[in-house]
C-alpha positions in Angstrom: -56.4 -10.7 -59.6 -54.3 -8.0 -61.1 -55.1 -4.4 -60.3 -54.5 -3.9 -64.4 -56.8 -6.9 -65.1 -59.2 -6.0 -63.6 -59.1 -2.6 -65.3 -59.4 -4.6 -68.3 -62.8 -6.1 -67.4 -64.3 -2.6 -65.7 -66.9 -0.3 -67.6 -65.9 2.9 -66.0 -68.3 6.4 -65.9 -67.0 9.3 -65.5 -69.0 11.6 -62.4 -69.9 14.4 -63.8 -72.4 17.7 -63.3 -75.6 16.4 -64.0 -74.7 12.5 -64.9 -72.3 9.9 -65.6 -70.1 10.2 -68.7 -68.3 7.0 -70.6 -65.1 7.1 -70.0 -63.8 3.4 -70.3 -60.8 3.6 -71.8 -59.4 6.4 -69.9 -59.3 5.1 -66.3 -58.4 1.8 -67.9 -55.2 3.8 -69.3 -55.0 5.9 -66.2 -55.2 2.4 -63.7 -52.8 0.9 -65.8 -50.1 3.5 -65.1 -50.6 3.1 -61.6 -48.2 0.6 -59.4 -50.8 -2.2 -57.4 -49.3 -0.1 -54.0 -50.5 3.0 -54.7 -53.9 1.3 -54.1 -55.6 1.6 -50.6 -58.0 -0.8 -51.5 -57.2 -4.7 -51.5 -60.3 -5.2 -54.5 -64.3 -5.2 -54.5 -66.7 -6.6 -52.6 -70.2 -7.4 -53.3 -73.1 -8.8 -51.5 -75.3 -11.8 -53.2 -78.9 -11.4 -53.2 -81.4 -13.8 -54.3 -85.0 -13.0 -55.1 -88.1 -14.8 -54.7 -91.1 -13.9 -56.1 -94.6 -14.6 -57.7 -96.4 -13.5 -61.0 -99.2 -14.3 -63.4 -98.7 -15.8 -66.6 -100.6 -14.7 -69.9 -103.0 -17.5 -69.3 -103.8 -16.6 -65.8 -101.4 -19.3 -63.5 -99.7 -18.6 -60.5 -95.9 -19.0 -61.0 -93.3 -18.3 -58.3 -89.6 -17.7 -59.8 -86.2 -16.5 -58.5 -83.6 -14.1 -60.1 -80.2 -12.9 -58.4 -78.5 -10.1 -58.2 -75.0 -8.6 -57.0 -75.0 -5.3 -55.2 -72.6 -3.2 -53.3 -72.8 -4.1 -49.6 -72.9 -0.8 -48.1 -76.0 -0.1 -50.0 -78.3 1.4 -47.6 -81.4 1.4 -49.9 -80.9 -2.1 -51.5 -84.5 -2.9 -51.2 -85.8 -0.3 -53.1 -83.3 -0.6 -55.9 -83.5 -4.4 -55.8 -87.3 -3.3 -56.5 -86.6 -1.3 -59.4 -84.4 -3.7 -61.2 -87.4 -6.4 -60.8 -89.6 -4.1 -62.5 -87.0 -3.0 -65.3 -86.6 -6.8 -65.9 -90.1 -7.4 -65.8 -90.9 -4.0 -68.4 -87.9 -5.4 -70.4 -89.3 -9.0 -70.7 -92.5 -8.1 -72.0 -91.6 -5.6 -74.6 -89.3 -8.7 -75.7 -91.9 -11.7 -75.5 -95.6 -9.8 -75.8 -96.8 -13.6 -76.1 -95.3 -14.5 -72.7 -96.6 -11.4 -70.7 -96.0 -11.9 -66.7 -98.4 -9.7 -64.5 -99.0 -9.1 -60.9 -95.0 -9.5 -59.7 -94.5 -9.4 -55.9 -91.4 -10.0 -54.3 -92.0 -12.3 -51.8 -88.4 -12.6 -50.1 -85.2 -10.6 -50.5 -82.3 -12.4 -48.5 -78.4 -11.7 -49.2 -76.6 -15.2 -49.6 -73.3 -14.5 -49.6 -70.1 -11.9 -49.8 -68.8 -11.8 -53.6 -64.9 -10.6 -53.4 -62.2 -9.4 -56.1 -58.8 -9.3 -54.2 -56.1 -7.4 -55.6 -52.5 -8.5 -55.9 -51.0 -5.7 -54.3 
């Protein structure tokens, strides 16, 4: 892929005091005017992770489910974070569907799968 596609495609945050600050279409400008060479890096690299666990349903069963995610694979604290998306997901799901409520969500296994790469046409 293209350095300047893939600028196209990135959400990019500003670091800043205190936060992130949207600033898409400024890198995106700012990569564009650069020349593939004067990057270092040959693209991104991700690591696969898929998710297994168990909940309750509204009516009381035992389900088990799996959900996948894509992390960066020098993440020393995936687990934890990995954690906290489960539970943003599971929060976000039952605002959305109060008639499908799941309760009682354990991870049961968190195992990387594979290496997800975007190479660079430098």
């Amino acid at each position: 892929m293209h350095v300047h596609k893939y600028a196209d495609l990135a959400c990019f945050q500003e670091i800043g005091v205190g936060g992130m600050l949207p600033a898409t279409e400024e890198y995106r400008e700012f990569i564009k005017r650069l020349h593939p060479s004067q990057f270092l890096s040959g693209g991104v690299r991700a690591t696969l992770y898929e998710i297994s666990y168990s909940y309750t349903t509204i009516r009381g069963n035992g389900r088990t489910a799996k959900k996948y995610t894509l992390m960066n694979p020098d993440h020393e604290e995936a687990g934890i974070e990995i954690e906290m998306k489960l539970r943003d997901w599971v929060s976000s799901h039952n605002a959305k569907r109060p008639y499908r409520i799941i309760s009682n969500v354990t991870i049961l296994e968190m195992k990387p799968m594979a290496f997800a790469n975007i190479r660079f046409e430098i």
